[in-house]
C-alpha positions in Angstrom: -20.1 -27.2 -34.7 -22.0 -25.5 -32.1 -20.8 -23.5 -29.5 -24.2 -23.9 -27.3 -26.8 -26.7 -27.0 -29.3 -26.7 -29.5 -27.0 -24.1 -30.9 -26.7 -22.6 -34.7 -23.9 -24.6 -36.5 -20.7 -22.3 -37.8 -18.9 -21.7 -34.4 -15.2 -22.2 -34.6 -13.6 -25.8 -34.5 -13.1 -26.8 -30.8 -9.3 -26.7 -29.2 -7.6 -27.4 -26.7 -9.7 -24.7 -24.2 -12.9 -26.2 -25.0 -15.0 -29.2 -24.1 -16.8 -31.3 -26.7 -20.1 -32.3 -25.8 -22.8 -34.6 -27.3 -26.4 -35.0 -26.7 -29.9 -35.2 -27.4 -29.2 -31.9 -29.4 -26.4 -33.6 -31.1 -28.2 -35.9 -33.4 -31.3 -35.7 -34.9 -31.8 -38.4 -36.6 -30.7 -41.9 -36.7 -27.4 -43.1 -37.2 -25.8 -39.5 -38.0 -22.1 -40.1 -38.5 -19.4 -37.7 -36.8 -16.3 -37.5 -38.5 -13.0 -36.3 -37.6 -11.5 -35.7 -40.8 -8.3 -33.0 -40.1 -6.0 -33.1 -37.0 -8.5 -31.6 -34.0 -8.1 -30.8 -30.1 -10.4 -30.9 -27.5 -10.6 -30.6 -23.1 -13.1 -33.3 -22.1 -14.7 -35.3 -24.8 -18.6 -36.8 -23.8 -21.1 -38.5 -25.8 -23.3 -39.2 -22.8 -27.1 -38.4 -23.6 -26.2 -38.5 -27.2 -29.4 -40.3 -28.4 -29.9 -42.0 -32.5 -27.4 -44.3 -32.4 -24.7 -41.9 -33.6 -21.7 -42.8 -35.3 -17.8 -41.7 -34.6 -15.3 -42.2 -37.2 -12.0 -41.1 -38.5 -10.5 -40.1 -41.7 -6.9 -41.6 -42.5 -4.3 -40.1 -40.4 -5.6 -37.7 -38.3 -5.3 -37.4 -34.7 -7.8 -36.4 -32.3 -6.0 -34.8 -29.1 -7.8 -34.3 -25.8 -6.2 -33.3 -22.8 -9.5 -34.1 -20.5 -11.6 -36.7 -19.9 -13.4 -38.8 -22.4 -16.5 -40.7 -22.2 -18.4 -42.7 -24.6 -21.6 -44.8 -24.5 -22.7 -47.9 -25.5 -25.3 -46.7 -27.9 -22.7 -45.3 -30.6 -21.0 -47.2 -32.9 -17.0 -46.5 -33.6 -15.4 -47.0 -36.6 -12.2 -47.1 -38.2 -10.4 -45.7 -41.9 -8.1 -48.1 -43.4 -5.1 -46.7 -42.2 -3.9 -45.5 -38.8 -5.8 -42.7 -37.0 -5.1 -41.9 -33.3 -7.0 -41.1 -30.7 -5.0 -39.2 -27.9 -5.1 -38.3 -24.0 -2.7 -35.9 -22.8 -2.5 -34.3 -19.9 -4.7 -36.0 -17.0 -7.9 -37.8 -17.9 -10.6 -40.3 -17.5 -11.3 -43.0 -20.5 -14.6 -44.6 -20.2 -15.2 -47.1 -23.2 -18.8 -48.0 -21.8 -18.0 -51.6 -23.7 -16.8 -49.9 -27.3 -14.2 -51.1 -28.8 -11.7 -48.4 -29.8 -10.4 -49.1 -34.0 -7.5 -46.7 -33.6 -4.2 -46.0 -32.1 -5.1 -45.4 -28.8 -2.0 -42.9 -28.0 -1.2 -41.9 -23.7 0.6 -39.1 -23.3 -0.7 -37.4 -20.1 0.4 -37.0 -16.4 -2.5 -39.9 -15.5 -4.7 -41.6 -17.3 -7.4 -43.6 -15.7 -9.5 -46.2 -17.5 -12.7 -46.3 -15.6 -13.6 -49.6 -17.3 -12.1 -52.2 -19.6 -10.4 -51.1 -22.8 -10.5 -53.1 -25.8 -8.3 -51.7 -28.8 -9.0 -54.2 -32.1 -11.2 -54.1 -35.5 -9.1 -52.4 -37.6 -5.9 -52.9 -39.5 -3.3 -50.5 -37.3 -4.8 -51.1 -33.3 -2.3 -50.6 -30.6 -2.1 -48.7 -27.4 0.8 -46.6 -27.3 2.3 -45.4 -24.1 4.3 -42.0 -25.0 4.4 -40.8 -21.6 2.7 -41.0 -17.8 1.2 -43.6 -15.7 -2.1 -46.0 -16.7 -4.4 -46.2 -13.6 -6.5 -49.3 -13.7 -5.4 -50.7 -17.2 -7.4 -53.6 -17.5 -5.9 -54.0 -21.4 
């Protein structure tokens, strides 16, 4: 990680306080693969201007929390492990999918979540959207 732009790698793993951001700075080259591979937080998750076809992809198990808004874009591909992984808004957020299809447990636990486009949850073994707690704006499911 990066705690600036363009930034030397080694800063601290984000958390709950802090956004995640990903850009032209992000990925250098070609189909560079992010992967969330321990139980993380994050504020507002956002891939936009993220450039080389970047990949996001989960170990078994963990869960990503963010308590913001996320937004991904159509040039990134999204992959699933074998067994469940979550992806989870609390608090009150945003989803944008920007046409991906989300491989995980998609898990709402948040005041309000809005889905500012169509959500498709399939493509792996354990997809489901699981409503813990709040209200869905706009599902189109």
């Amino acid at each position: 990680w990066s705690a600036a732009t363009g930034g030397a790698a080694g800063a601290s793993v984000p958390t709950s306080a802090d956004n995640t951001i990903f850009n032209a700075n992000s990925f250098t080259a070609a189909s560079q693969v992010l992967t969330v591979d321990a139980t993380a937080n994050c504020l507002d998750m956002n891939w936009t201007g993220a450039t080389n076809t970047p990949t996001f992809t989960f170990a078994n198990t963990v869960r990503l929390t963010t308590t913001g808004n996320v937004t991904f874009i159509a040039g990134m591909g999204f992959v699933a492990p074998p067994s469940f992984a979550y992806l989870k808004m609390g608090g009150t957020g945003i989803l944008t999918t920007a046409g991906k299809t989300i491989p995980l447990v998609l898990e709402i636990s948040g005041t309000s979540i809005t889905f500012a486009d169509a959500v498709t949850i399939a493509g792996s073994d354990y997809p489901q959207l699981k409503l813990q707690l709040g209200t869905l704006v706009n599902a189109r499911i």
